[in-house]
C-alpha positions as CSV (number, residue, x, y, z in Angstrom):
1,X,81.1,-74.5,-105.6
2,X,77.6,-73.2,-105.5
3,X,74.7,-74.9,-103.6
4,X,73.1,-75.4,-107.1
5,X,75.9,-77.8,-108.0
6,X,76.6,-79.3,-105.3
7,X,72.8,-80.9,-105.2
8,X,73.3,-81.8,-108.7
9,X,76.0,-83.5,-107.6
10,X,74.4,-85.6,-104.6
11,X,71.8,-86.4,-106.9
12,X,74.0,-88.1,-109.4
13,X,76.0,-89.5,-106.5
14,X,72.4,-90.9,-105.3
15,X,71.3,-92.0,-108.7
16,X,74.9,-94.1,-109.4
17,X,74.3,-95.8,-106.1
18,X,70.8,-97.1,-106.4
19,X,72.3,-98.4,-109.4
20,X,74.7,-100.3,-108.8
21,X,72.7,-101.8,-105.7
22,X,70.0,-102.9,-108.3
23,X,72.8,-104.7,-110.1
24,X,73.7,-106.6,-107.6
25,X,70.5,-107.8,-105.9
26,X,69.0,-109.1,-109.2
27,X,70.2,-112.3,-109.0
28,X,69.0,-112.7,-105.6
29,X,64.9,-111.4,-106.4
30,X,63.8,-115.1,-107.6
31,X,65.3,-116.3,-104.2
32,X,64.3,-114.1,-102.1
33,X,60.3,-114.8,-103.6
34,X,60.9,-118.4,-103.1
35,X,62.1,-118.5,-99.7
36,X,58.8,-116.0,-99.5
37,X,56.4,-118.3,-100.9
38,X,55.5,-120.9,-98.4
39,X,54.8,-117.8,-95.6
40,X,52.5,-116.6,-98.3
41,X,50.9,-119.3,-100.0
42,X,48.5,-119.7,-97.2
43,X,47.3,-116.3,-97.3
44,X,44.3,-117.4,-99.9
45,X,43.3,-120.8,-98.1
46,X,43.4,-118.5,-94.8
47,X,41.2,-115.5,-95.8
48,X,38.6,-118.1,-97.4
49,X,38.4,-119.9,-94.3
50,X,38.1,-116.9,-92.0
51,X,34.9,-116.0,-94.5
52,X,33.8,-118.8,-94.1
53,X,33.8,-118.9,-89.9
54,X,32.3,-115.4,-90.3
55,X,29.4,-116.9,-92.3
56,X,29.2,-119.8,-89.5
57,X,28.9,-117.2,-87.3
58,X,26.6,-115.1,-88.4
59,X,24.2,-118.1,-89.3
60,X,24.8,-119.5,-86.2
61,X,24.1,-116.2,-84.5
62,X,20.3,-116.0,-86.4
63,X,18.9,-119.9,-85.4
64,X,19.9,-118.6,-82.3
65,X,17.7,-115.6,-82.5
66,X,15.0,-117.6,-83.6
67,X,15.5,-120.1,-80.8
68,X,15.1,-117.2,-79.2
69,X,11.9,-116.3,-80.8
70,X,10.5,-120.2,-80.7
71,X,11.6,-120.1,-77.0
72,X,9.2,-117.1,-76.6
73,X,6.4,-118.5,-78.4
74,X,7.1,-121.9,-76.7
75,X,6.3,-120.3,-73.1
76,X,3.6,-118.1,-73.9
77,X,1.8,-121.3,-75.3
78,X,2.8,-123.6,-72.2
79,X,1.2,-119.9,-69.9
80,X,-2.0,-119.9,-71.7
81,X,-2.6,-124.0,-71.6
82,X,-1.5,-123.6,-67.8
83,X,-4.6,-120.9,-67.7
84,X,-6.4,-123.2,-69.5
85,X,-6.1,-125.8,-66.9
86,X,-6.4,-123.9,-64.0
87,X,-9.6,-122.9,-65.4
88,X,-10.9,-126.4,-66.1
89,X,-9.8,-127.8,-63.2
90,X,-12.0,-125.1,-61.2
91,X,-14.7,-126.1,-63.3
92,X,-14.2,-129.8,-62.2
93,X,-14.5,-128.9,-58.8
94,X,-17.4,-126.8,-59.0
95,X,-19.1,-129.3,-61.3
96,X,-18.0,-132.5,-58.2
97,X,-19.7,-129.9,-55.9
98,X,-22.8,-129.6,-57.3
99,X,-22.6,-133.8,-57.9
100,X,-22.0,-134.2,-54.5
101,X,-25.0,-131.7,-52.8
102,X,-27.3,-133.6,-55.9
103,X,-26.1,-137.1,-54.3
104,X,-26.3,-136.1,-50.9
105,X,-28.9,-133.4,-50.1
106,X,-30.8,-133.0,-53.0
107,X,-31.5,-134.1,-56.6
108,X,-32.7,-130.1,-57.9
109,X,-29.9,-128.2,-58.5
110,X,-30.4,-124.9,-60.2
111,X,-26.8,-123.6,-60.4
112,X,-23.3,-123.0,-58.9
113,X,-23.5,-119.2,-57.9
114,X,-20.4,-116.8,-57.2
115,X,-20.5,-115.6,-53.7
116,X,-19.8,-111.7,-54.8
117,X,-20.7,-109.5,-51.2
118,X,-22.0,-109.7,-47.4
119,X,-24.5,-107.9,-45.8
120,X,-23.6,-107.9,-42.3
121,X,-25.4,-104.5,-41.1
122,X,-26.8,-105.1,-37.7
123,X,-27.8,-108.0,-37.0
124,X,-28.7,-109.7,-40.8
125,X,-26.2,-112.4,-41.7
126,X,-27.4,-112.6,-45.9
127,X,-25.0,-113.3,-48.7
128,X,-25.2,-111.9,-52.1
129,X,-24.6,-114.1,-54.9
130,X,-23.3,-113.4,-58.6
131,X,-26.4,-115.3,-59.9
132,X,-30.2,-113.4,-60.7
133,X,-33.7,-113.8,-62.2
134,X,-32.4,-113.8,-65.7
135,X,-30.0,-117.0,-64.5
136,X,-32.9,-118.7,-63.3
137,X,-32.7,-118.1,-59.7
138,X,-36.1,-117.3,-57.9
139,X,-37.2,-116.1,-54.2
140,X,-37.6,-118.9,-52.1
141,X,-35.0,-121.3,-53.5
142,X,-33.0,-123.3,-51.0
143,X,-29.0,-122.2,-50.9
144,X,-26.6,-124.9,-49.9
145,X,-22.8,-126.1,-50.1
146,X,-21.2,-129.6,-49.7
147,X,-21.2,-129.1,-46.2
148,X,-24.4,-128.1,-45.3
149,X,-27.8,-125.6,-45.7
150,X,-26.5,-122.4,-46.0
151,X,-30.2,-120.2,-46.4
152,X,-32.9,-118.7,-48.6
153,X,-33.0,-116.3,-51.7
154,X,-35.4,-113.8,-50.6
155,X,-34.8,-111.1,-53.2
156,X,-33.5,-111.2,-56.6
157,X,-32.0,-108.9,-59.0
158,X,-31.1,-109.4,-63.0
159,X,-28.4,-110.9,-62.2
160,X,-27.4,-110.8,-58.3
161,X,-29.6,-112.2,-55.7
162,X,-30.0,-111.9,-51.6
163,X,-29.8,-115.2,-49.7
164,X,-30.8,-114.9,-46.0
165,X,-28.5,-117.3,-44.2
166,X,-29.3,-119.3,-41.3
167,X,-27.6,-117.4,-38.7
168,X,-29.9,-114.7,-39.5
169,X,-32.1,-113.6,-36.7
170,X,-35.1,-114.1,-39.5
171,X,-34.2,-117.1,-40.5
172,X,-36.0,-120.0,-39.8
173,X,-35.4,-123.7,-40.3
174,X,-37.5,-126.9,-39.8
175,X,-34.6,-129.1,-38.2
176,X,-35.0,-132.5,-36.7
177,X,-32.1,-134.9,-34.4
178,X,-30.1,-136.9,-37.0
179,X,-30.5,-140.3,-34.3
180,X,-33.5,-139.7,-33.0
181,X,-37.0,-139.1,-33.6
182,X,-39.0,-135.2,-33.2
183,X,-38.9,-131.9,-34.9
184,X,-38.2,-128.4,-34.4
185,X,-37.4,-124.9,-35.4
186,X,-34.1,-123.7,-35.5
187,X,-33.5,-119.8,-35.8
188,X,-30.2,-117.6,-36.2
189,X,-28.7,-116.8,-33.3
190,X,-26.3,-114.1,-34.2
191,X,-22.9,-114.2,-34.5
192,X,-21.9,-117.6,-35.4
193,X,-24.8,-120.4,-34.3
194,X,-28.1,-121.1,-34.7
195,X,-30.5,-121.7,-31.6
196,X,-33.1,-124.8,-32.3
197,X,-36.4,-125.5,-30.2
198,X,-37.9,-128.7,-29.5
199,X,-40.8,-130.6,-27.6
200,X,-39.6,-131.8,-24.1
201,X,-40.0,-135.4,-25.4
202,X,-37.4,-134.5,-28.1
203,X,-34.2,-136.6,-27.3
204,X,-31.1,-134.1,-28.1
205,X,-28.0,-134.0,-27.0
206,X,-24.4,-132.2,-27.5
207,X,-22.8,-133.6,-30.2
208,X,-25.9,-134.5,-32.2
209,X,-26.1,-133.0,-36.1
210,X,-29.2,-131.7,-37.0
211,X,-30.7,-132.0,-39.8
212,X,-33.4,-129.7,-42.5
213,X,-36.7,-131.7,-41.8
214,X,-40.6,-130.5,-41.4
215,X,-42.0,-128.9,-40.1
216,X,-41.5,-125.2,-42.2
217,X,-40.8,-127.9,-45.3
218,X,-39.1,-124.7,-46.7
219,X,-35.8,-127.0,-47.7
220,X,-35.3,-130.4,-48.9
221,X,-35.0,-132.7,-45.8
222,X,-31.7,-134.3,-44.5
223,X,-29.8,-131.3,-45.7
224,X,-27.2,-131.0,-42.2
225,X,-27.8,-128.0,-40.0
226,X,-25.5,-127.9,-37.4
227,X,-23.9,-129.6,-34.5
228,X,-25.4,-129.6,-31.1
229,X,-23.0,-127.6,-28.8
230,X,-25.4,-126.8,-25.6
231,X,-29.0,-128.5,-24.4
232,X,-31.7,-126.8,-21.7
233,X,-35.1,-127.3,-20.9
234,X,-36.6,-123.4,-20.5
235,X,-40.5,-122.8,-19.6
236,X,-40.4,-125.3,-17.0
237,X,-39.6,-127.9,-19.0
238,X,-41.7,-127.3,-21.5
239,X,-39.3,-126.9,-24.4
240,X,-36.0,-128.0,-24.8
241,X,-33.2,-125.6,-26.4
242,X,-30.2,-126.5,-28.4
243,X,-27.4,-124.5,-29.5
244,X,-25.9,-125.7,-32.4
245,X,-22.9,-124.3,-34.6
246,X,-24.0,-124.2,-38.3
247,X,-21.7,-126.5,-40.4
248,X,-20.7,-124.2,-43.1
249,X,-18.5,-121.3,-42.7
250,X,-20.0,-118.7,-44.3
251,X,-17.1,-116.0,-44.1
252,X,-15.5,-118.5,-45.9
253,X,-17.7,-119.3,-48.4
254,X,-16.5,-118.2,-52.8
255,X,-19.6,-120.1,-54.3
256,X,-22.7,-121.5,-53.0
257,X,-25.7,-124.4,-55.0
258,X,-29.1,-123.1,-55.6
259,X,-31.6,-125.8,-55.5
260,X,-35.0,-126.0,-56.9
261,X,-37.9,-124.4,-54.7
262,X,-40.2,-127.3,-52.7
């Protein structure tokens, strides 16, 4: 037999059999899609559902990305009303300052000034403030904080000025006992105190605050000085010295009150 007919003959053989097996499963097709049908039903119900959680999802997924966004906003809002505050509140305390030196020292305030450099060179103790002519500020004008005199504006600029503080060797105060009656001079007595002069008759003694007082009438009187740290009588008795520690710390100092001239 040649190969040609012997693959006829498998194919007929092939063809006979698939046949006969689709006679004989016919019968068994409508069962065999019944006992199918309940694994398949829920194919439909299933594949709309899962749709549907994508959808979820997704929408789920964008309100969080604009929490997101609204969280963002939300904190840059509560930064800049912090700002705000800090800014106010500053503003408050410069403002209770300035009420408190009107109160207590002297009615004329002129401004709050920044306290922007030092001039320390040598011997000069002087301050430069933030504040100039076009602000209002003039040679001669008294310079003070809460806690005491602090000097003199002796140059001015458009807007900076020079104050010559107390515990400059130029400086000179009119100063008088806080208990007890008599006047005096008080000059800077480089580096941290100033160095006061009285008559003999003058009573002074450690621990006494001095206070701005004629006779120089170049500040407001009652404005505090210093405190008394060390009494002598020099000349024979003829004057009485007082070392006295200036109240204000001027390294420390970020703003000072100008106050109207006398």
């Amino acid at each position: 037999m040649s190969e040609t007919a012997l693959r006829r003959l498998l194919f007929l053989l092939l063809l006979a059999l698939g046949l006969a097996l689709a006679a004989l499963t016919r019968p068994l097709a409508p069962r065999v899609a019944l006992l199918l049908s309940p694994l398949t039903a829920p194919l439909p119900t299933l594949g709309h559902r899962l749709g549907e959680n994508v959808r979820a999802g997704l929408a789920a997924l964008m309100n969080r990305q604009d929490l997101y966004g609204e969280n963002r906003t939300l904190r840059a809002k509560v930064a800049a009303l912090e700002a705000e505050n800090q800014r106010l509140r500053l503003e408050v305390e410069r403002l209770s300052r300035a009420l408190r030196v009107r109160q207590e020292q002297a009615p004329g305030v002129v401004a709050v000034a920044p306290v922007v450099g030092e001039d320390l060179s040598g011997l000069y103790r002087r301050l430069v403030i933030g504040l100039g002519e076009q602000d209002g500020i003039r040679v001669g004008m008294p310079v003070t904080a809460p806690e005491g005199l602090v000097g003199l504006v002796v140059e001015v600029e458009a807007h900076r000025a020079l104050v010559r503080t107390l515990l400059d060797p130029e400086s000179q105060v009119g100063v008088r006992p806080e208990k007890a009656p008599g006047r005096g001079v008080a000059r800077g007595a480089p580096p941290d105190r100033v160095l006061a002069e009285f008559p003999p008759t003058v009573q002074v003694a450690p621990g006494e605050l001095l206070l701005t007082g004629a006779p120089l009438g170049l500040f407001p009187a009652g404005i505090p000085v210093g405190r008394v740290e060390r009494v002598e009588r020099v000349q024979g008795g003829l004057k009485l010295r007082a070392w006295a520690k200036p109240l204000v710390e001027l390294s420390l100092l970020e703003e000072v009150i100008v106050l109207r001239p006398l």
